[in-house]
N, C-alpha and C positions, 0 to 999 in steps of 0.2 A: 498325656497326663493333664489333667483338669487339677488348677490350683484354687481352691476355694478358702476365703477369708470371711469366717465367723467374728462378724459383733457383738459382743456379748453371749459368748458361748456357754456360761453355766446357767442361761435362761432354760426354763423348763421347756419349751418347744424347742428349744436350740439342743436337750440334751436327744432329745430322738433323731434332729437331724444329723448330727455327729456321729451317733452308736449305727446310724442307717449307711453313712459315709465310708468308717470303719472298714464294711464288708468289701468296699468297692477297691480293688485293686490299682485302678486307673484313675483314683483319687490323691491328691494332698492338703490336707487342711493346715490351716492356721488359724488356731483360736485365739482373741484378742478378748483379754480378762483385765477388770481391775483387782483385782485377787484371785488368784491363782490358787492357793488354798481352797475357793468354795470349787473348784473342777474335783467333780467325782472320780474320773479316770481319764487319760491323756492315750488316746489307741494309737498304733504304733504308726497310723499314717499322717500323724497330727503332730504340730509344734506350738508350742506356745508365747502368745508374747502378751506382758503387761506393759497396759498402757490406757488411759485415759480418751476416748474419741473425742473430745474437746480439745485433747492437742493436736493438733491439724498435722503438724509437721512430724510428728511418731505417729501418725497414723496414717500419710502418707507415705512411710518407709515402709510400711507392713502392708500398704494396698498396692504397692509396686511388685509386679509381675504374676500378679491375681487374674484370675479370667472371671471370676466370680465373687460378689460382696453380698453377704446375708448378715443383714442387720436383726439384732434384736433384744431392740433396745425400750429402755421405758424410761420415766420420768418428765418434773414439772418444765425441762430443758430439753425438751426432744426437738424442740423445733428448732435448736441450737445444735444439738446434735446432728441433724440434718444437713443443717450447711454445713457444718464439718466435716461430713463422708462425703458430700458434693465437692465441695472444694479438693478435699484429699484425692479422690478417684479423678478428677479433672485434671487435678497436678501429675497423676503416676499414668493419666492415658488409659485408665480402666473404665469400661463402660457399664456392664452389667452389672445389674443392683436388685436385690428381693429385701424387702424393706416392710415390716409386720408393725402395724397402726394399730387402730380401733376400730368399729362397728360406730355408726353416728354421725362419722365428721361430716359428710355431707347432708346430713337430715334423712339419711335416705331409710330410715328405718321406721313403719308404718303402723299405724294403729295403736292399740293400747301397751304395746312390748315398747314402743317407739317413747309413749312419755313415759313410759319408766325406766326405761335405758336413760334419759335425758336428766328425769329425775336422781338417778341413782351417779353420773359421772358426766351428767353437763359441761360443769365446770373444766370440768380435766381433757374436755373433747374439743375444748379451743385450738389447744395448745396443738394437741394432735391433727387440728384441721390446720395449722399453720405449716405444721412440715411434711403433710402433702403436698402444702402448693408449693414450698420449697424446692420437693421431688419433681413435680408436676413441671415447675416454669426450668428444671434444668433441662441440657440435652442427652440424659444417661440413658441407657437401655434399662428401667426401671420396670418393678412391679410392686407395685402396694398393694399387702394383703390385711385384709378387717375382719380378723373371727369373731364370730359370735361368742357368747360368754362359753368360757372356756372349761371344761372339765375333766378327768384323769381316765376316764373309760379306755377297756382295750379296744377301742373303736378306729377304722380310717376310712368308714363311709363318710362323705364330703360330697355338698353342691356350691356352683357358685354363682355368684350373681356379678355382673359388671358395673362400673359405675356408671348412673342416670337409672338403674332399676331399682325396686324396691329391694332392702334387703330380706331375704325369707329365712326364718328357724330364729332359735334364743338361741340354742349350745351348739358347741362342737367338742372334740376331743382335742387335746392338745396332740395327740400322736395322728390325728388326721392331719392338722395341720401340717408337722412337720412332713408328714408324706409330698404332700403336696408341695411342701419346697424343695423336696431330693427331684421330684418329677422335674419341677423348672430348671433344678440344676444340671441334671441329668438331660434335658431337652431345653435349654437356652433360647431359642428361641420363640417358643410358646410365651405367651402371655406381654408380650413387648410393649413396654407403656400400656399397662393395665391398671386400674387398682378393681381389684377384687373381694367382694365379699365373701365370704365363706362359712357355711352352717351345717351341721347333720341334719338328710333330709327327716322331714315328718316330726320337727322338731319347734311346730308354730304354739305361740302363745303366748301370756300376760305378760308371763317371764320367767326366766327359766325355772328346770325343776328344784333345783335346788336352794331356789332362796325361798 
């Protein structure tokens, strides 16, 4: 049995990797919600706990005896957030981390999609570049993932890019992504201290199609 702890599980990527979880027999989830109310449905290999990832110490009690942490979280405190689940998995002896950022933190996004990603959430890719290196300078079996702007397609074609390469595509689906994190959960040791970018291929341009 694989015990997997969701961060922020009524996130929209988080809600495909749950209902993908769901199927798997030789799963257990624990969803970690600050309102338990926005959970659409709680499948029957899932528990739930509220609680706050900024309290270290109940977030510690729900990362104890985890084989698995999927973070997915947002906000202008993410890099706070960060050492919170660093410290917590540190304290409960958990190593393994899938941990979902942004697209930009390292500049790595080229061309004219690049200044307008920069232009459109500059600001807000600070904060984001602060708690990768947070991830980065700990010693968890981490992977940061950076999707490209994100959209609802029934799509989970996905390429990826590592960090130091250019990132390639504007969009991805958000249900490619979460594919992509049942893979890593499901095969743990792929992607070991990665951070990764992620785009639908054939999907280069100014910027995505929908804005």
């Amino acid at each position: 049995m694989t015990n997997v702890l969701i961060l922020g599980a009524n996130g929209r990527i988080a809600r495909f990797v749950v209902a993908a979880l769901s199927k798997q027999s030789d799963i257990s989830q624990t969803l970690l919600v600050r309102d338990a109310s926005k959970l659409a449905e709680v499948p029957d290999n899932a528990r739930v706990i509220t609680a706050d990832v900024l309290d270290t110490a109940a977030l510690t009690d729900a990362v104890s005896g985890q084989d698995v942490v999927y973070a997915n979280l947002t906000g202008d405190d993410i890099d706070e957030q960060a050492k919170s689940v660093v410290a917590a998995m540190d304290s409960a002896g958990v190593s393994r981390l899938i941990f979902v950022l942004a697209l930009g933190i390292y500049g790595e996004v080229p061309g004219a999609f690049g200044e307008w990603n920069d232009r459109m959430i500059g600001t807000e890719l600070r904060v984001f570049a602060k708690a990768a290196e947070v991830l980065e300078a700990s010693d968890l079996d981490y992977t940061i993932l950076r999707p490209a702007w994100l959209d609802d397609a029934e799509d989970t074609s996905y390429e990826i890019t590592v960090k130091g390469e250019p990132f390639k595509g504007t969009v991805v689906a958000r249900q490619a992504v979460g594919d992509l994190i049942v893979e890593i959960i499901d095969e743990p040791t792929q992607h070991s201290r990665a951070s990764l970018g992620i785009d639908r291929p054939n999907t280069d341009g100014d910027k995505p199609y929908f804005m």
